[in-house]
N, C-alpha and C positions, 0 to 999 in steps of 0.2 A: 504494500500500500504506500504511494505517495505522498508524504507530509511535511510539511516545513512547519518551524513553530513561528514565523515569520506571518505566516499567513493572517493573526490576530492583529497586525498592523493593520497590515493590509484589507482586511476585510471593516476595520476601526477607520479608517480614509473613506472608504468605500461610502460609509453609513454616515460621516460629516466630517467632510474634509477640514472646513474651515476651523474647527475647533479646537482650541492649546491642548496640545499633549502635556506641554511641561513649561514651566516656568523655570528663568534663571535668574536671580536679580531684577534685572529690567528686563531682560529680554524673554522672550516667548517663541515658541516655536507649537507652531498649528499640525498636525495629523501630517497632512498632507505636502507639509515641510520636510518632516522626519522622514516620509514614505519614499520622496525626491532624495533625501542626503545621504540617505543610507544605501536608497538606490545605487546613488554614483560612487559610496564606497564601495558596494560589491561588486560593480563592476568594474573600479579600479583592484581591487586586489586579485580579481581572474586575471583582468591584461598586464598584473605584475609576473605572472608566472604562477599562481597557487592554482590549487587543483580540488578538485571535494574532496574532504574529509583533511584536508591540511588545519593545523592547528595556528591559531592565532591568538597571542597573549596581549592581554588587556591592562594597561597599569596603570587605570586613573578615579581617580575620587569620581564625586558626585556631580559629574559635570555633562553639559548638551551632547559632547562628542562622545558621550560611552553609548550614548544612546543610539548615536547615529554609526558606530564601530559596530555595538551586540547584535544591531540587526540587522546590519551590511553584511558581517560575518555571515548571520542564518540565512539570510537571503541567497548569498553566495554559496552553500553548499559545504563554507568551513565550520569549525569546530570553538568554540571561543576559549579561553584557559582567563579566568581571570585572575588577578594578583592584586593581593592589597599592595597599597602603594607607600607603607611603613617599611616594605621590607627592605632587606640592605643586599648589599650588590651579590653574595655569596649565596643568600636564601634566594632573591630572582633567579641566578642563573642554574642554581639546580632543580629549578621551577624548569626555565626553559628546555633545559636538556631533557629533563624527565620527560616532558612533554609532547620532545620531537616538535616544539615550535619552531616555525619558519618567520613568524613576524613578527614583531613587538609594538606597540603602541603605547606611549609614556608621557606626563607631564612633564612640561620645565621644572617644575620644583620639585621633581624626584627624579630627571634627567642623570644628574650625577652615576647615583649606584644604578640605573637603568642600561647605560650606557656601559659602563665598567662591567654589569656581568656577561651584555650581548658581544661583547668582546672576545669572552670567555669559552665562547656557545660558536660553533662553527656552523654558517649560513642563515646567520639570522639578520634580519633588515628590520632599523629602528627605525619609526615613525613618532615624531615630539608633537605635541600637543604646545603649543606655544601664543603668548597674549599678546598684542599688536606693540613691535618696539625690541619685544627681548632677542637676545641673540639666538643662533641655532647652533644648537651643540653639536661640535666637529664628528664627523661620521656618520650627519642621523641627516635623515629627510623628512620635512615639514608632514604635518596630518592632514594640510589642507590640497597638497598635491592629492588625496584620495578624493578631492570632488571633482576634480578636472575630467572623467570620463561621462561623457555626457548619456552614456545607454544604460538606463537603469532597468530595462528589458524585462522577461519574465522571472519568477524567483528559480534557483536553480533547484529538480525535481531531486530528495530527498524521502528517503523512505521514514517512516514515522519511529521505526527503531534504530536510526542512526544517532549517532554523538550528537549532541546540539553543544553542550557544554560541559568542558572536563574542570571540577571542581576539587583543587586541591583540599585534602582535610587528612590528620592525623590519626583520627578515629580518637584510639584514647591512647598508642604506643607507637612508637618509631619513627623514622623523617614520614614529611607529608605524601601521602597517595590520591590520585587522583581518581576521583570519583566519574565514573562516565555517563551521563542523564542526559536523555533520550529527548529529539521534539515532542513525541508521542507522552513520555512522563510530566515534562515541564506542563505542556498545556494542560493534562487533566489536574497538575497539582494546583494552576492559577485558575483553573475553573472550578474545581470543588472549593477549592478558599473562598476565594471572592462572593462564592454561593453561600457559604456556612455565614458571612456578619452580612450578606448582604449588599455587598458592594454594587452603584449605583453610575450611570451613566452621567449624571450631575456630581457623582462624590469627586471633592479635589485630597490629596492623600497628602502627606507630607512625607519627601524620601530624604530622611536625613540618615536612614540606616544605608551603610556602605554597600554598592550595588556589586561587588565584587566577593558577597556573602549571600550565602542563597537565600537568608530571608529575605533581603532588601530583592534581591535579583527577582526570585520566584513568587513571594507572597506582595510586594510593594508594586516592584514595575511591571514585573508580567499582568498581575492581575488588573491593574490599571489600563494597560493596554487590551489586556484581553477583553475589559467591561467598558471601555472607549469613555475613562473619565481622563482626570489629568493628574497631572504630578509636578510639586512646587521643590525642586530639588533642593539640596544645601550640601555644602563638601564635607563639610564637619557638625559637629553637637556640640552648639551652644545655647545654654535655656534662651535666652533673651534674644537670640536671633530666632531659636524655633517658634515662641511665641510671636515677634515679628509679623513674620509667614504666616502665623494660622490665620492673626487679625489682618494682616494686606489681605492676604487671596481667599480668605473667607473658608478656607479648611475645614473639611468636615473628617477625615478618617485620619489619627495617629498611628503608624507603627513603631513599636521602640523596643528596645532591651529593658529591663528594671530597673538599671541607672537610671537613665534617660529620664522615666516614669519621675524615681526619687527627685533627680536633679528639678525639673517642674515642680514637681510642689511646693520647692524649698524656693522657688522664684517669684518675686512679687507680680502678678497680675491684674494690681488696683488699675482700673481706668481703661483697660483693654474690651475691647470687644471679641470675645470669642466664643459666643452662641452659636456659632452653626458646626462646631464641633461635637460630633455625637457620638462617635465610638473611638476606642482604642483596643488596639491589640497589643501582645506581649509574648517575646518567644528569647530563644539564646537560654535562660536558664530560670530560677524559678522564680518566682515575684513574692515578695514577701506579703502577704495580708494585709498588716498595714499600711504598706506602699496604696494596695488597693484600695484601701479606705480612706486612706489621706489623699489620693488624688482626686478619687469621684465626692470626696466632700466640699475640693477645693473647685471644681469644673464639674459644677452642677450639672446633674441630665447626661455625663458623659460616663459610662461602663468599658471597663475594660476587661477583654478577652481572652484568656490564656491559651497557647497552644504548646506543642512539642513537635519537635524535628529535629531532623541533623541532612547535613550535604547528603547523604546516602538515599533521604527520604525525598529527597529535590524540594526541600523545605519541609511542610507542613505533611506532620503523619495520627495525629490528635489535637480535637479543638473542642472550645466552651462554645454552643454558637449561641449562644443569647444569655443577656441578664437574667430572664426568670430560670433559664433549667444549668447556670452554671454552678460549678462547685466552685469556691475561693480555695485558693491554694493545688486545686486536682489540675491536672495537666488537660482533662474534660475526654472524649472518647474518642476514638477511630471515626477517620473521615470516612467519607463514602467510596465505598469502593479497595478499603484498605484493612486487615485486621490486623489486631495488637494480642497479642499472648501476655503473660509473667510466667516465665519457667525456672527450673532448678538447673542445678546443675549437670543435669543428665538429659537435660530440655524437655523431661513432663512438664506438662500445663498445671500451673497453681492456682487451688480455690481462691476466692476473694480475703481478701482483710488483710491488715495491715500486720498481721503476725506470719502473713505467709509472703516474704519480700523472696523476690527473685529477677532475674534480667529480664530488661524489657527486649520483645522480637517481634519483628511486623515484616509480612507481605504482602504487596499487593501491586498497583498501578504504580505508583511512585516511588517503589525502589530501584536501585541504581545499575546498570545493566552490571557493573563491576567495578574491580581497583584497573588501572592502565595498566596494561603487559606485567599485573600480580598474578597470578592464575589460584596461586596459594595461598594469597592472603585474601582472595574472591572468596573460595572453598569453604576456606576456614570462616566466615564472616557468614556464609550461606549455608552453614551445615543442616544438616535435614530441613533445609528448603526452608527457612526463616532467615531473616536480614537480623544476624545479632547486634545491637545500639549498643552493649558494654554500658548499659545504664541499669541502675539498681531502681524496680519498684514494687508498686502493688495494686490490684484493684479492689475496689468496694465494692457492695452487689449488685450496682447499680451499672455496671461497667465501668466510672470513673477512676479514670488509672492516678496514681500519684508518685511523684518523682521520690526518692530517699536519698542515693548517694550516687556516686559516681563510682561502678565496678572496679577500675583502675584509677590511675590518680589525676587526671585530666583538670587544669584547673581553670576556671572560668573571672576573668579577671576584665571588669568594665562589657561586659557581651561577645569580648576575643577569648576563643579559646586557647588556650598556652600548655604546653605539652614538657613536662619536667626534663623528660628523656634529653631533650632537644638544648636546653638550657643547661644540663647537667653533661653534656658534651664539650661544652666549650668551656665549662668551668674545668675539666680534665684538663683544659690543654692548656691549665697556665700551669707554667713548672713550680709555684708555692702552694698549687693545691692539692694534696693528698689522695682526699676523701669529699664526695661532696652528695646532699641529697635537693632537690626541690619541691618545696611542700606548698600549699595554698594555706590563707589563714583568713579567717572572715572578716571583712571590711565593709562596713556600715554605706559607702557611698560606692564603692566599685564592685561589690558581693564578695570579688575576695584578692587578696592581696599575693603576692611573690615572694616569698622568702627560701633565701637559701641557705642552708647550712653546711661549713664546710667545715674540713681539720686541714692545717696547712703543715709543709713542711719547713718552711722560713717564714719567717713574723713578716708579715701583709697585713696595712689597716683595713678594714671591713667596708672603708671608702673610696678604694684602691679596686676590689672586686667588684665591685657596683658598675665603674666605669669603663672597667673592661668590658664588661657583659653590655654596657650600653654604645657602645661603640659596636659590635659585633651581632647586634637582635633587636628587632622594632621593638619601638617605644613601650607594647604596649604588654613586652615580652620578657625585659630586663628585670633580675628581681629589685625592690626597692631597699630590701633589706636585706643584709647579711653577719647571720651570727657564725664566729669564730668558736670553736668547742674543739677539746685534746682530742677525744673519739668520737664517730657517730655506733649508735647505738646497733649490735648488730645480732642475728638470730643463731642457731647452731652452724648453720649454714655457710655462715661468712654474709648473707643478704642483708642490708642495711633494713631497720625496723623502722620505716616512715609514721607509724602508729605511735610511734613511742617519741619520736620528735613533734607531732601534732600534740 
């Protein structure tokens, strides 16, 4: 069967052309704007030499041009790979290579390590995103040379089980894998969402979650596009700019992490107009109750929704869909089209209640065809025909599932997920450090914090490690704190006991 996921554009032009897809600042860009830019980017990246199914890495915040790249790419028959754009030259390029990318697409203000790892990566060709005036960094060619082909022709025919987009994620262990989701998955995942709060052909969304993350990607813009509202983008989260946005453009749908939520509450909104805000969602990790009740007391008439997902589920794989039948605090039930287990260890299915905790497993429409050229870490992930999450939960008997812990030690820090393993490699490679573990610790405004704990072999201040590690891992990756201790604590085994440093 022939499918492009491109087609929700296109068929959203179709039904009103003239109408803003997305807002940027001052500027606007109409349906049938994007339909045109994106056009002339797919058809510049075929007359570049790419082929279907060639991969194309994406490194840019929350800007007009991701928009006009994501669906250039789908239109043209490639593959999109996106990349946060915190990452440093070392983590892109082993993005790149992992990925068998041939193109990159980057901002000036993260040109530096963008440029430095395509370097590194043999046959790749940078394309910069740059603001009228700045220089163009040596070896790269402008983003705007991909409008110049004037035949935006028909979308190129793609079968509904091909790649659309290969999404790096850790799961809960080892460097990143990339996850491969299907046209065919993306759209059923942005059409069962969008369907579950109701998502509305007048709803304007606000996308301040990073579209290089599958919620912002799958649950914000896909479904936006796919229900033909619009979308008031922002590059970054700041309260006082997102409120800004709601009150300018008149906002009615929030999606955010449970910071974000926090951060809003804690923000004055005397004298603003933001009535035509009615709902919010909430996904990346669990929302604290209060959070919920301090926000909907402070933004009257607005309820917020909780779901669950991971890159594996092409976002959304359980949702609350309404105020009246949600639980507070339950992650709410299996979309449509999708079923959720809790099994043991030996993957029997566990009765209900919260005394019977075991990993959560889901299949259906929206899991992910596989890891890229893992075949074993596919397997292993899919054992008896369930997508295992490596999340710890439970259901009520209601079917409402609820989150408990994290099966491995994955830590959720601001709505990024940070991977110990990963952090705990490069603290090996400085020749003063011994011994090193990395733990999460709960933090009241980011959910939870980065600590690492080392044993050194030469006296190193604990502000000396900090700065390594920040020089070497985005921002949002580096631990903030580092305790120095004689040993870490360890099992018969020789296995560091993380239990026992928490």
């Amino acid at each position: 069967m022939s499918f492009t996921l491109a087609t929700m554009l296109r068929e959203s032009r179709l039904s009103d052309p003239d109408k803003a897809l997305c807002h940027f600042g001052d500027l606007s860009f109409s349906y049938a704007q994007v339909d045109e830019l994106s056009g002339r980017v797919a058809a510049s990246l075929l007359d570049v030499g790419l082929v279907r199914g060639d991969k194309v890495a994406v490194h840019l915040p929350n800007l007009p041009q991701f928009l006009f790249a994501y669906f250039g790419i789908l239109k043209a028959g490639l593959v999109m790979v996106p990349l946060n754009p915190l990452l440093r030259a070392a983590e892109i390029a082993y993005h790149l290579a992992d990925s068998d990318a041939r193109l990159l697409i980057t901002f000036e203000s993260f040109a530096t390590e963008a440029v430095k790892a395509a370097s590194e990566v043999d046959g790749v060709t940078t394309y910069v995103v740059t603001t009228p005036g700045a220089a163009q960094p040596a070896g790269t060619r402008h983003f705007d040379e991909l409008y110049r082909c004037a035949d935006t022709g028909d979308l190129v025919p793609t079968n509904a089980d091909d790649t659309a987009v290969l999404l790096y994620t850790s799961g809960t262990t080892g460097r990143p894998k990339g996850a491969e989701l299907t046209h065919f998955q993306l759209y059923m995942n942005c059409t069962v969402s969008g369907e579950l709060f109701g998502f509305r052909d007048d709803d304007i969304g606000v996308g301040v979650l990073p579209l290089f993350h599958v919620f912002g990607l799958s649950s914000v813009l896909n479904v936006c596009v796919r229900y033909g509202g619009t979308i008031v983008l922002l590059p970054r989260f700041e309260a006082g700019a997102v409120l800004d946005a709601i009150e300018r453009y008149r906002c009615t749908v929030f999606s955010g992490v449970p910071t974000m939520y926090f951060a809003l509450t804690q923000e004055d909104h005397k004298g603003r107009d933001l009535s035509l805000l009615r709902v919010g969602t909430s996904g990346g990790a669990a929302i604290p109750g209060e959070t919920i009740r301090g926000f909907e007391e402070k933004f009257d008439g607005v309820v917020i929704l909780e779901g669950y997902g991971l890159s594996e589920t092409a976002s959304t794989a359980t949702f609350n869909i309404s105020a009246e039948k949600r639980k507070v605090l339950s992650i709410g039930k299996a979309i449509w089209g999708v079923q959720v287990r809790v099994v043991d260890d030996a993957d029997r299915p566990l009765p209900p209640g919260p005394e019977h905790v075991g990993e959560i497993v889901i299949r259906g429409h929206n899991v992910m065809k596989g890891y890229y050229k893992r075949p074993e870490a596919t397997a292993e992930a899919f054992r008896g025909g369930w997508f295992h999450t490596g999340d710890l939960g439970y259901a009520d008997p209601d079917g409402y599932l609820y989150i408990v812990d994290r099966k491995k030690d994955l830590i959720i820090r601001g709505g990024y997920n940070v991977y110990p393993r990963e952090i705990e490699e490069i603290l090996y490679a400085h020749p003063a450090i011994g011994e090193a573990a990395v733990i999460g610790r709960p933090d009241e405004k980011l959910g939870e914090e980065v600590v690492a704990v080392v044993s050194t072999t030469t006296e190193i201040a604990a502000e000396e490690i900090v700065e390594y590690c920040r020089e070497r891992l985005a921002a949002y990756k580096y631990p903030r704190e580092v305790r120095v201790v004689g040993e870490l604590p360890k099992g018969p085994t020789g296995k560091i006991l993380k239990k026992e440093l928490r």
